[in-house]
C-alpha positions as CSV (number, residue, x, y, z in Angstrom):
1,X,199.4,-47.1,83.2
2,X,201.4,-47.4,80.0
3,X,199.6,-50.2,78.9
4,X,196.3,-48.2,78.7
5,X,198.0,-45.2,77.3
6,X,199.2,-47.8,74.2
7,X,195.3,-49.1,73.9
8,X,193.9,-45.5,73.5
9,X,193.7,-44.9,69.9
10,X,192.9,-40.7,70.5
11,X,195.6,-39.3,71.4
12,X,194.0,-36.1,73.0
13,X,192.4,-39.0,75.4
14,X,195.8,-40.2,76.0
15,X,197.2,-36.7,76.4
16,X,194.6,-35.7,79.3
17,X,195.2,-39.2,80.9
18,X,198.8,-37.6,81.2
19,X,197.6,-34.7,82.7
20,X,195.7,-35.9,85.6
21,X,197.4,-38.5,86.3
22,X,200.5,-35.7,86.7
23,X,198.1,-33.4,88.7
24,X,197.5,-36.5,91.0
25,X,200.9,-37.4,91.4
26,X,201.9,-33.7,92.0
27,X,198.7,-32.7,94.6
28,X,198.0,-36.1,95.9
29,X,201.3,-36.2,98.1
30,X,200.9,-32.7,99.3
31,X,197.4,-33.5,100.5
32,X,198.4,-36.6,102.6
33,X,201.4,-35.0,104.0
34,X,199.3,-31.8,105.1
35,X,196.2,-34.1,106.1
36,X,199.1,-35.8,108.5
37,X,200.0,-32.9,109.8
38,X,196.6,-31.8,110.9
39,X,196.5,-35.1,112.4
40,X,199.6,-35.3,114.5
41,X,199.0,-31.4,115.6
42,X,195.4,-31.9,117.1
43,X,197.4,-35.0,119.0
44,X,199.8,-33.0,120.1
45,X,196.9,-30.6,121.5
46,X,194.9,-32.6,122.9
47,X,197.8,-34.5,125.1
48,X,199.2,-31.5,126.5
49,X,197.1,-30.8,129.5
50,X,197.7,-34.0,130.8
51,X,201.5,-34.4,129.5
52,X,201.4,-30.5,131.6
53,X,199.8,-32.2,134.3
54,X,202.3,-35.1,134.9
55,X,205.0,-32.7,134.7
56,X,203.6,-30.7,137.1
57,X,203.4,-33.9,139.6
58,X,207.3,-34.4,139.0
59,X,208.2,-31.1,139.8
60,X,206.2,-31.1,142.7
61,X,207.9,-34.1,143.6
62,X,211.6,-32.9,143.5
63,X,212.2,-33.8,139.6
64,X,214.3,-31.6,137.7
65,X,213.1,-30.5,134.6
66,X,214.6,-32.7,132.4
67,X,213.9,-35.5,134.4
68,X,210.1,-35.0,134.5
69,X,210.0,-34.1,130.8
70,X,211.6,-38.1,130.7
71,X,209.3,-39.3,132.9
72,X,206.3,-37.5,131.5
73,X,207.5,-38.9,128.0
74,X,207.7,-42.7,129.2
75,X,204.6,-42.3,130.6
76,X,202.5,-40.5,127.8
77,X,204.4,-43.5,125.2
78,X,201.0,-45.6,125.1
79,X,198.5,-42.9,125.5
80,X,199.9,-39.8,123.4
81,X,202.5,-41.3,121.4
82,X,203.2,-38.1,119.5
83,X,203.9,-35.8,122.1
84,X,206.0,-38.7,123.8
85,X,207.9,-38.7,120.6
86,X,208.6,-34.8,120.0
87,X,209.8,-35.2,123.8
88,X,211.9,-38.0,123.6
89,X,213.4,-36.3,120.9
90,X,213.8,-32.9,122.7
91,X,215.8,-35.4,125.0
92,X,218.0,-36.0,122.8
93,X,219.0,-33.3,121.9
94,X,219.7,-31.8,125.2
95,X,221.8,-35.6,126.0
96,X,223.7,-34.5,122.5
97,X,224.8,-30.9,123.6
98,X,222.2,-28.9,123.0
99,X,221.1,-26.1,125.8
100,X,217.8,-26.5,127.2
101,X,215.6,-23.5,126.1
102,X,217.6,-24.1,122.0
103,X,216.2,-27.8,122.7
104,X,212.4,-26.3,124.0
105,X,212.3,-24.2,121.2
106,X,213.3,-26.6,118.5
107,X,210.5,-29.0,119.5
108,X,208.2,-25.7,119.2
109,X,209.9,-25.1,115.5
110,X,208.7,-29.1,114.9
111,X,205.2,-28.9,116.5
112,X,204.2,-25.5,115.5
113,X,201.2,-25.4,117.6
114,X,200.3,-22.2,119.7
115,X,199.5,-23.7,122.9
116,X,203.1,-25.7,122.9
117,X,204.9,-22.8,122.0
118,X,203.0,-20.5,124.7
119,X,203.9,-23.7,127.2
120,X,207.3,-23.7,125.7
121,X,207.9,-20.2,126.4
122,X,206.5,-20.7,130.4
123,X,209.1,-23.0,130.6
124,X,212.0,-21.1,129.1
125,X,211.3,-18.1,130.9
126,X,210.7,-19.8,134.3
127,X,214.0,-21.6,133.9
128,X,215.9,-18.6,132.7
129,X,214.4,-16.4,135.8
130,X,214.6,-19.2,138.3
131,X,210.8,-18.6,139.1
132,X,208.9,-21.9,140.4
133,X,207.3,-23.8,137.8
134,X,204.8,-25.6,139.2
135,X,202.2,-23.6,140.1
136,X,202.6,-21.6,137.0
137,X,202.5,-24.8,134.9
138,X,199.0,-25.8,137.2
139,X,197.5,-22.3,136.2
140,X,197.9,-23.2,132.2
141,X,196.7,-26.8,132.2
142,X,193.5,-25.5,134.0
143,X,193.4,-22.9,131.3
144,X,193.9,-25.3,128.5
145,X,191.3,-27.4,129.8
146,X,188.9,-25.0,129.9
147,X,189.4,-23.7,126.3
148,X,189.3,-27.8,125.5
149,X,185.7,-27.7,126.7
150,X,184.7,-24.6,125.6
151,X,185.2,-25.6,122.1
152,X,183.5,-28.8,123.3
153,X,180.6,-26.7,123.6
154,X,181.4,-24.7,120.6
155,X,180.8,-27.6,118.2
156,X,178.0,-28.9,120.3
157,X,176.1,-25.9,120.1
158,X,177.2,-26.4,115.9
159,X,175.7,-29.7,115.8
160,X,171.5,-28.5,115.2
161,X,172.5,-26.1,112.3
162,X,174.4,-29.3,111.0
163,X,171.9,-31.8,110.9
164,X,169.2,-30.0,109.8
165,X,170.3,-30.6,106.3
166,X,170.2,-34.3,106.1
167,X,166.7,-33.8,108.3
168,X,165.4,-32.1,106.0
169,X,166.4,-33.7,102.5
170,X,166.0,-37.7,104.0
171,X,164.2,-38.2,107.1
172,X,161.5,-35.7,106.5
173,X,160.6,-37.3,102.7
174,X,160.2,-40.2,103.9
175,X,157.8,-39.3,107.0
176,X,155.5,-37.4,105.1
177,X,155.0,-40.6,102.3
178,X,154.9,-42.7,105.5
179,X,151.8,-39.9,106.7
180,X,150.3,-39.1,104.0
181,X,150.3,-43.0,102.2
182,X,147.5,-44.0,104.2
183,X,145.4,-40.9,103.3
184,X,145.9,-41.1,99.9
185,X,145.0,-44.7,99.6
């Protein structure tokens, strides 16, 4: 980059070649990261009725908590790896000291996503008021399924206003030459 900064006799050129390339290096970073985040969020979103659903199974089953948050973790690893990871690391913490519900929290301070938190809090509460868990947990996976499909629907019902543009502009030029070729000729 310096070399073409030397070869640029104007040094207003060379001076706006500064600037940019400082605006890229200053926004560029902040883009990817939040682009990431976006990313790792909807992840995290869409593996949490079935990471809810396998930890309903292991509470149904006799688990303990913490022992169907490992399970549902190992098995989520290949499917959701990002959820597997925020739990493995909510592990962690509670192996290092930490109390549960400070553990479930701090894994909805790293994934702030509404639907965790909400599931977070179930949890917390549930274990705090010694309330059964299962069925509770059962009632918001069906819930968050159903909000998965209705947006489903949402952006289905999205798509016609959405490709009416590119209809309109590209397909429907060339139909009418293809028509209207023949009766000109």
């Amino acid at each position: 980059f310096c070399l073409i900064l030397l070869q640029v006799d104007n040094a207003a050129l060379g001076a706006l070649l500064v600037i940019v390339a400082a605006g890229i290096g200053l926004f560029l970073p902040v883009l990817i990261v939040k682009s990431r985040v976006s990313e790792r969020m909807l992840e995290v979103r869409l593996a949490l009725p079935d990471a809810i659903d396998l930890l309903v199974v292991c509470m149904e089953a006799g688990s303990s908590l913490t022992q169907g948050l490992q399970r549902v973790s190992n098995e989520l690893k290949e499917v959701h790896p990002v959820l597997s990871e925020q739990l493995q690391i909510t592990l962690l913490e509670m192996q290092a000291g930490a109390g549960r519900a400070d553990a479930l929290r701090h894994l909805g301070e790293r994934v702030p996503d509404d639907r965790l938190k909400t599931f977070l809090t179930l949890v917390i509460q549930s274990d705090q008021l010694g309330a059964g868990l299962a069925n509770t947990l059962r009632v918001y996976a069906e819930e968050l399924r159903k909000t998965r499909l209705i947006e489903a629907e949402h952006k289905a019902d999205e798509l016609p206003v959405k490709i009416a543009i590119p209809l309109v502009f590209f397909i429907f030029p060339c139909l009418m030459g293809i028509i209207f070729t023949p009766i000109v000729i």
